[in-house]
C-alpha positions as CSV (number, residue, x, y, z in Angstrom):
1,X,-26.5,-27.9,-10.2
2,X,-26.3,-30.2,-7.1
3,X,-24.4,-33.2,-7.0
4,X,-27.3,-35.4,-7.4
5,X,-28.1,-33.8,-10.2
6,X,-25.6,-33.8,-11.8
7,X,-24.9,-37.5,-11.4
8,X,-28.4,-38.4,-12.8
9,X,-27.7,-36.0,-15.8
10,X,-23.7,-38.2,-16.2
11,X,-25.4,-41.4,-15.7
12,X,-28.3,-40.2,-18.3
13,X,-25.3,-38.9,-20.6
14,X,-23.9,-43.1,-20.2
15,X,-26.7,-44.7,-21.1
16,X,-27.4,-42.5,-24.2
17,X,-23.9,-43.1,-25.5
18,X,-24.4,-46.4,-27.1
19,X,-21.6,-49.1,-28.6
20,X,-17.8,-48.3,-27.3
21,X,-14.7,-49.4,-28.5
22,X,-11.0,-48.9,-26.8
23,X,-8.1,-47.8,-28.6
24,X,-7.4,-45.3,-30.9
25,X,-7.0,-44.5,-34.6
26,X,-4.0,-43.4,-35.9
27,X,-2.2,-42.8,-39.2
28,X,1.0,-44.2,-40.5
29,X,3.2,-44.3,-43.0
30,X,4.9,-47.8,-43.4
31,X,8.1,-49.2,-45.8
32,X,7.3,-52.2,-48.3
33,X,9.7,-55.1,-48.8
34,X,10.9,-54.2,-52.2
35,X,14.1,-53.3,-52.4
36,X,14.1,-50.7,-55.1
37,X,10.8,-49.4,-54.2
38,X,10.6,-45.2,-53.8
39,X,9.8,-45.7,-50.0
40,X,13.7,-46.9,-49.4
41,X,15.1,-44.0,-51.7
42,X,16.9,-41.2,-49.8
43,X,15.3,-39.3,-48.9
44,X,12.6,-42.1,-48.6
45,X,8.8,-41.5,-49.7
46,X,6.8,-43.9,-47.8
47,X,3.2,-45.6,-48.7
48,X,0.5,-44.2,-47.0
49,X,-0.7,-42.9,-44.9
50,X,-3.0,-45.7,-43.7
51,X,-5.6,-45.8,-40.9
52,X,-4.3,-48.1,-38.1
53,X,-6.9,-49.1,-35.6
54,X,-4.5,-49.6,-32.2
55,X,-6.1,-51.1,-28.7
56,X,-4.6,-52.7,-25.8
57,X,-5.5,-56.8,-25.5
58,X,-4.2,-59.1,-22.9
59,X,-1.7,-56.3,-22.1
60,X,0.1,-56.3,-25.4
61,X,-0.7,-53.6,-28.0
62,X,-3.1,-54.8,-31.1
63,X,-2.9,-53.0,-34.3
64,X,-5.3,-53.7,-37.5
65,X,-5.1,-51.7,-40.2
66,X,-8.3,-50.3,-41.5
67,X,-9.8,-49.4,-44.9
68,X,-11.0,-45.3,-45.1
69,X,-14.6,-46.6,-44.6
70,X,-13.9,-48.6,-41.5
71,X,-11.9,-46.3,-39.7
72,X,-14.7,-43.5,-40.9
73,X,-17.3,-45.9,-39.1
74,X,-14.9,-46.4,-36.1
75,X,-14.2,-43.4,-35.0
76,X,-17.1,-42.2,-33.4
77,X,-17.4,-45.7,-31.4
78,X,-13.7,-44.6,-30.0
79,X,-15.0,-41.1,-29.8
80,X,-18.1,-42.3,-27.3
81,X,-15.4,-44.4,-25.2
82,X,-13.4,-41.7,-24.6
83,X,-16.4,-39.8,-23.5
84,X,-17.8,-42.7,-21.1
85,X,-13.8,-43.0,-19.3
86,X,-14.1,-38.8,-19.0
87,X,-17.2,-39.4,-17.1
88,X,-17.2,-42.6,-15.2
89,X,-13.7,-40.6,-13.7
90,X,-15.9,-37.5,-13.1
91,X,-18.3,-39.8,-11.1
92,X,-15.3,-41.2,-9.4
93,X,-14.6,-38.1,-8.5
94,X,-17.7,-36.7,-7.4
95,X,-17.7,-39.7,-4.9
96,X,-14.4,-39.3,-3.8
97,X,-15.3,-35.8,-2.6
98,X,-18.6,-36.9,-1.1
99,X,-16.8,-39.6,0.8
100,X,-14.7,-37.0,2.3
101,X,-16.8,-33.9,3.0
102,X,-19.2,-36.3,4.8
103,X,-16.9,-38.2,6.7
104,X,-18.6,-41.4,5.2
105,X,-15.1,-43.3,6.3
106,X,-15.0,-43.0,9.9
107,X,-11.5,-41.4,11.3
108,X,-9.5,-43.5,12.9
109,X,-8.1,-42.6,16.9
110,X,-4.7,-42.3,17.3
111,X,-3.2,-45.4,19.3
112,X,-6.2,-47.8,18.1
113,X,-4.0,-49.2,15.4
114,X,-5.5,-52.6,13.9
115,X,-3.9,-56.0,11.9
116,X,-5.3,-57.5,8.8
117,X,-7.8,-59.3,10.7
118,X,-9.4,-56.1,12.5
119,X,-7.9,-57.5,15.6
120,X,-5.9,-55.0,17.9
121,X,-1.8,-56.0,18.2
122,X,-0.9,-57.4,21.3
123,X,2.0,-56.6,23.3
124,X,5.0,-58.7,23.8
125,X,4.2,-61.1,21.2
């Protein structure tokens, strides 16, 4: 399969995926407030496990936990955004290589340094 190809068959792939969502879902255990409750006993028995929807916002870590039937619904959603970061990367990729087996980004000579401003440095300055 050629490159171009294959990038028509990713982006195909991407649009057939449908709704997204970040984060993952994991299961956990938690402790309750009581006091003499079995989940602070020694050795403790904890209350769960529960589904726990987790997902980056803002930079900070979001958690909600979920009822069986919402995290059943979610988890294909998180399953699709997985699949769309595993190919946008191998589209990244495929660019990346493209870029430098064609020698899209010119070379530059040695001595012809340039500044920010695509000027050349002068001397003595």
């Amino acid at each position: 399969m050629t490159g171009k190809q294959r990038r028509a068959v990713i982006l195909a792939e991407i649009k057939a995926l449908g709704p997204v969502l970040p984060g993952s879902i994991v299961e956990r255990s938690t402790r309750c407030q009581r006091a003499g409750c079995h989940c602070h006993a020694d050795p403790p028995h904890l209350h769960g496990p529960y589904a726990t929807w987790m997902r980056q916002e803002g930079g900070r870590q979001v958690t909600k936990t979920l009822s069986d039937d919402e995290a059943q619904r979610l988890r294909p959603l998180i399953a699709a955004d997985r699949r769309l970061r595993a190919l946008v990367a191998e589209l990244e990729a495929m660019t990346v290589t493209e870029v430098v087996n064609h020698q899209l980004i010119a070379p530059q000579a040695v001595g012809t340094q340039t500044t920010k401003a695509g000027k050349r440095p002068t001397k003595g300055r």
